[in-house]
C-alpha positions in Angstrom: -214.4 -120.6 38.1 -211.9 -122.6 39.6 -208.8 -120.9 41.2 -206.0 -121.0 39.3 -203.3 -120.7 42.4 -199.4 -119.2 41.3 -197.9 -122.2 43.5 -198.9 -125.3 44.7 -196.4 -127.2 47.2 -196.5 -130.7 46.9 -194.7 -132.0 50.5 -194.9 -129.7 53.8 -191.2 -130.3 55.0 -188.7 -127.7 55.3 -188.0 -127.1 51.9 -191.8 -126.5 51.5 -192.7 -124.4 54.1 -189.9 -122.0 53.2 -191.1 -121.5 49.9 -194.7 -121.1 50.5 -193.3 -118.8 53.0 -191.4 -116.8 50.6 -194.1 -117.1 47.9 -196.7 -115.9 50.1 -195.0 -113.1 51.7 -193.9 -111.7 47.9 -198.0 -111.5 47.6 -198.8 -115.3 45.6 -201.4 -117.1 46.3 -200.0 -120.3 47.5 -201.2 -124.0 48.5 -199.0 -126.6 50.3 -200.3 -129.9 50.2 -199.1 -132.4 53.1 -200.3 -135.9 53.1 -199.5 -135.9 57.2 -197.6 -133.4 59.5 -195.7 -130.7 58.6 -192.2 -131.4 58.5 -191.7 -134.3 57.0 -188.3 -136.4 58.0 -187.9 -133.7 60.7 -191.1 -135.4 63.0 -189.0 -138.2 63.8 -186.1 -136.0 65.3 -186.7 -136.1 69.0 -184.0 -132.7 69.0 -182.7 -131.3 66.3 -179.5 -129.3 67.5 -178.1 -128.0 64.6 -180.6 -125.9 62.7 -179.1 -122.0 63.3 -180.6 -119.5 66.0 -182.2 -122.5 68.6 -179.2 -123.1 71.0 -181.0 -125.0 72.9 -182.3 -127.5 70.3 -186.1 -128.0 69.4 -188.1 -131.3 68.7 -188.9 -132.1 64.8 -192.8 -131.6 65.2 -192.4 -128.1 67.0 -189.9 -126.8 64.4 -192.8 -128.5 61.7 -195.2 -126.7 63.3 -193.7 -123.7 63.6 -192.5 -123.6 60.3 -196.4 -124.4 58.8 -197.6 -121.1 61.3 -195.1 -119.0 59.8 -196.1 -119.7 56.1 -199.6 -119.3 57.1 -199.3 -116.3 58.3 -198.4 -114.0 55.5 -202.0 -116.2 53.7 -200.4 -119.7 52.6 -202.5 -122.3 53.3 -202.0 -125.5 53.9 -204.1 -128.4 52.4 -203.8 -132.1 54.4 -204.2 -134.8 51.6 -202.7 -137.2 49.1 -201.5 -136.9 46.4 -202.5 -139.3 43.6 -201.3 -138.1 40.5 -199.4 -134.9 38.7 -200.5 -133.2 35.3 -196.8 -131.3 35.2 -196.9 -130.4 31.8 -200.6 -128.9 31.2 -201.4 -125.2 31.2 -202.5 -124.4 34.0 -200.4 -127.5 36.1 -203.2 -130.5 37.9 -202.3 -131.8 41.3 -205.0 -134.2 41.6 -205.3 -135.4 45.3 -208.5 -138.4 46.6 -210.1 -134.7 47.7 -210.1 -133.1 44.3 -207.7 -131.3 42.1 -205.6 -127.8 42.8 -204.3 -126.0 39.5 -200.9 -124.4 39.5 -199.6 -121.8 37.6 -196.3 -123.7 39.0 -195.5 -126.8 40.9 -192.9 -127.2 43.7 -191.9 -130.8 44.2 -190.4 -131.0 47.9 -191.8 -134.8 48.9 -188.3 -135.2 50.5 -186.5 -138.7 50.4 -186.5 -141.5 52.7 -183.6 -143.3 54.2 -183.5 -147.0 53.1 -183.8 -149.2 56.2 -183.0 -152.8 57.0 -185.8 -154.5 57.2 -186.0 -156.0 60.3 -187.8 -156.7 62.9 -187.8 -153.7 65.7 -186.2 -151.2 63.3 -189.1 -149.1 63.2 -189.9 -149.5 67.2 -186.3 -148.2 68.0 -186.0 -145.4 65.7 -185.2 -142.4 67.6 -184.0 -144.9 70.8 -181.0 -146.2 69.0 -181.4 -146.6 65.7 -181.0 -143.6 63.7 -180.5 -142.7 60.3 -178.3 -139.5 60.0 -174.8 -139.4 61.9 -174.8 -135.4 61.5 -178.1 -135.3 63.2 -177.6 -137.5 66.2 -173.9 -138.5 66.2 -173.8 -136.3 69.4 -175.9 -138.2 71.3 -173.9 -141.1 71.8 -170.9 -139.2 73.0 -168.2 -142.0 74.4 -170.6 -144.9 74.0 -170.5 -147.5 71.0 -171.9 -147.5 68.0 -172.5 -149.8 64.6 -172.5 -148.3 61.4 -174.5 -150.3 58.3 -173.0 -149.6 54.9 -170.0 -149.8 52.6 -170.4 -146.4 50.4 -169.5 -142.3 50.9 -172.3 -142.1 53.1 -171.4 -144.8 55.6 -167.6 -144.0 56.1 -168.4 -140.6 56.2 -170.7 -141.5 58.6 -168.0 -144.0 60.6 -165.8 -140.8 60.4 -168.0 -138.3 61.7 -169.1 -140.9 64.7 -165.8 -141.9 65.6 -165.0 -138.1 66.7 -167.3 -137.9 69.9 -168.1 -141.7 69.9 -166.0 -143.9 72.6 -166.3 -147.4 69.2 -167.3 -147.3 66.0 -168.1 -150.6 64.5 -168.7 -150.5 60.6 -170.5 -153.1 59.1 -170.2 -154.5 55.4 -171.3 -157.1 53.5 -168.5 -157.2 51.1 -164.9 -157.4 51.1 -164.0 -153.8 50.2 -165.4 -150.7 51.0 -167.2 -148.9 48.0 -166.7 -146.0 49.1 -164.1 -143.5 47.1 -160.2 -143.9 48.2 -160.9 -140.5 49.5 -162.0 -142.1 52.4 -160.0 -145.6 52.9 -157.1 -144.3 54.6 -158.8 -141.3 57.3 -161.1 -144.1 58.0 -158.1 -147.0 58.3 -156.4 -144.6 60.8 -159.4 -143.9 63.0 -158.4 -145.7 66.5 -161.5 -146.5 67.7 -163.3 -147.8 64.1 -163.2 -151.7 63.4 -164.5 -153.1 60.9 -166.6 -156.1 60.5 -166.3 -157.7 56.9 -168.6 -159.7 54.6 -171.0 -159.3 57.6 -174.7 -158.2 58.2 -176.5 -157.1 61.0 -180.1 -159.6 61.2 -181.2 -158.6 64.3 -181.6 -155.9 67.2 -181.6 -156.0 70.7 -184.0 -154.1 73.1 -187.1 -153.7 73.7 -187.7 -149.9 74.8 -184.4 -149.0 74.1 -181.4 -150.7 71.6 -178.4 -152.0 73.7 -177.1 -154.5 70.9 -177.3 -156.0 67.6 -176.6 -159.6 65.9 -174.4 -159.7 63.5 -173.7 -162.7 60.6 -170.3 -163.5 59.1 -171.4 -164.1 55.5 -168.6 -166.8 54.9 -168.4 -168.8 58.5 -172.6 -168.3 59.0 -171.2 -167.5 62.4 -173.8 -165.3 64.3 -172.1 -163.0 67.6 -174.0 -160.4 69.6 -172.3 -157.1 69.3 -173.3 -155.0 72.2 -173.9 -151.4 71.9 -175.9 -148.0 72.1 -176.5 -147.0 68.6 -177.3 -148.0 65.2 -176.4 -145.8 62.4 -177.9 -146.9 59.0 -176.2 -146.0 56.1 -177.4 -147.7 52.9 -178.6 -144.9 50.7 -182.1 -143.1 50.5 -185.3 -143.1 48.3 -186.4 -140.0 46.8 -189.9 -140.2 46.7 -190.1 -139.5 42.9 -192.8 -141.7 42.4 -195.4 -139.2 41.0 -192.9 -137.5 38.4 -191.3 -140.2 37.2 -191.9 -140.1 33.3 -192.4 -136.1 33.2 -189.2 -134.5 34.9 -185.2 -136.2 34.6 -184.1 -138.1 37.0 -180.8 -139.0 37.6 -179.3 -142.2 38.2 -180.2 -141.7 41.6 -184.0 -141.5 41.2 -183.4 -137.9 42.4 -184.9 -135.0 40.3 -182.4 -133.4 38.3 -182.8 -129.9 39.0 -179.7 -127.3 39.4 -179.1 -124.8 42.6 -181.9 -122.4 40.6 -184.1 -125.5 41.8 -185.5 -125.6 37.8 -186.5 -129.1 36.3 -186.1 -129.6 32.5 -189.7 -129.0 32.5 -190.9 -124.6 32.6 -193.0 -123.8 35.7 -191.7 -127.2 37.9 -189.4 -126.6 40.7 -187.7 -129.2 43.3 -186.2 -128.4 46.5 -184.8 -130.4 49.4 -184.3 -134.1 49.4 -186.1 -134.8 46.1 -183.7 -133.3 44.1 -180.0 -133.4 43.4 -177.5 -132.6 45.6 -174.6 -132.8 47.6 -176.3 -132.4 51.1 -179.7 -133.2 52.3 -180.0 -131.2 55.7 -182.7 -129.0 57.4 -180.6 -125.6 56.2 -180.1 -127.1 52.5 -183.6 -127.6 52.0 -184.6 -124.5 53.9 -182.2 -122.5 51.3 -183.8 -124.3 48.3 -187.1 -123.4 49.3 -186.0 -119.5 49.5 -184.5 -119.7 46.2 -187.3 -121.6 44.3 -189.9 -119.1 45.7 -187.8 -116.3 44.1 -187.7 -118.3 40.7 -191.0 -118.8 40.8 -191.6 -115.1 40.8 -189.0 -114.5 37.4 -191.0 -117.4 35.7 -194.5 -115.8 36.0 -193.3 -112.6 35.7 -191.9 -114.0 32.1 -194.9 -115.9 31.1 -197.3 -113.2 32.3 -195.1 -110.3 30.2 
């Protein structure tokens, strides 16, 4: 007969690991399917400094690692394929994968979300040497140099805000003619010294081979291109929540992010999301981490309701 497993784990980042971790050491029999490394976002963090209890940093693929050896540990295992298609709402749940299927008393979503990029040529090359993604994660890196932020919402003033704090310049760049971020932010970011911004512009090109030392910027109105010299790139023009495999079977908000509360329930019994997939104020390591704890506890009420 084919096992029936109490949780399968689709995504092997943080948020993941923590519950297979939890799951498994409150004696279910767990299955965490990864389609590449564990740790998903985190294995493009050269150092990750703010994760609590490693004062000296750690890279994203050893904290990955580390995390997958600690869920293993107390028996979860960890399964490396694809996953192809979801069966969320049959008794028991079908995770089908190009190897075969798992069944699931429960599903935990955690496929994470990706930060929307550019497009351009280099981007990928110089991610992690001067292009980055997350202000909170490497803002302290580039400590009194220069940087350009990419965006116009919360995300990118916040981001201008946090970088203009240990950065020397902050450069935000914007397509449009007004910032569409909340009013919250106008007038901290307005009275920032070192932050200028560049308006109805667009970066189209970067600049470096091995390392980024500058970018090209257009003025939408003159066509005017000018080379902006500096040390970092901070893109800031939303994520995608890689919801592609639920869509149709769980809500979604407007976002494309599952809507699922801080009990990390969907609207549908026996599915849980945690980390970047799902809704919610801040997407970090220790967020997803926490939702991981708490949907392995869930977990546990909901079979212990469904088995009587």
């Amino acid at each position: 007969m084919e096992k029936i497993f109490d949780m399968v784990i689709v995504g092997g980042g943080p948020g993941g690991y923590t519950a297979a971790l939890y799951g498994a050491r409150a004696g279910l029999s767990v299955v965490l399917l990864e389609r590449a490394f564990p740790g998903g976002q985190m294995v493009s963090a050269s150092q990750i400094d703010n994760y609590p209890g490693l004062p000296d940093g750690i890279d994203g693929i050893s904290l990955g690692d580390q995390m997958r050896k600690g869920a293993e540990r107390f028996g979860a295992r960890t399964v490396y394929a694809d996953v192809t298609g979801l069966e969320l709402s049959a008794e028991p749940k079908v995770v089908r994968t190009e190897g075969g299927s798992f069944l699931g008393r429960t599903v935990v979503i955690a496929t994470g979300a990706s930060p929307r990029g550019l497009g351009l040529e280099k981007e990928e090359a110089l991610t992690g040497r001067g292009v980055s993604y997350c202000a909170a994660c490497d803002g302290m890196f580039f400590r009194d140099k220069t940087v350009v932020v990419v965006g116009g919402g919360n995300s990118a003033v916040a981001d201008a805000l946090t970088l203009s704090r240990v950065a020397r310049k902050v450069i935000l760049v914007h397509r449009r003619d007004a910032l569409r971020a909340t009013k919250l932010y106008h007038a901290p970011l307005m009275e920032a010294p070192n932050v200028q911004i560049l308006w109805n512009s667009q970066v189209e090109a970067l600049l470096g081979q091995e390392k980024l030392h500058g970018v090209q910027v257009r003025d939408l109105i003159s066509g005017k291109v000018e080379t902006v010299e500096c040390d970092g790139l901070f893109i800031s023009i939303g994520r995608k929540p890689s919801t592609e495999l639920v869509e149709g079977q769980v809500s979604l908000d407007a976002g494309g992010y599952i809507r699922a509360g801080e009990d990390t329930r969907t609207d549908l019994p026996g599915v849980f999301a945690v980390g970047d997939v799902r809704t919610t104020p801040v997407r970090q390591i220790v967020t997803a981490v926490a939702d991981g704890a708490v949907a392995a506890h869930e977990v546990e009420k909901y079979l212990a309701m469904v088995r009587g």
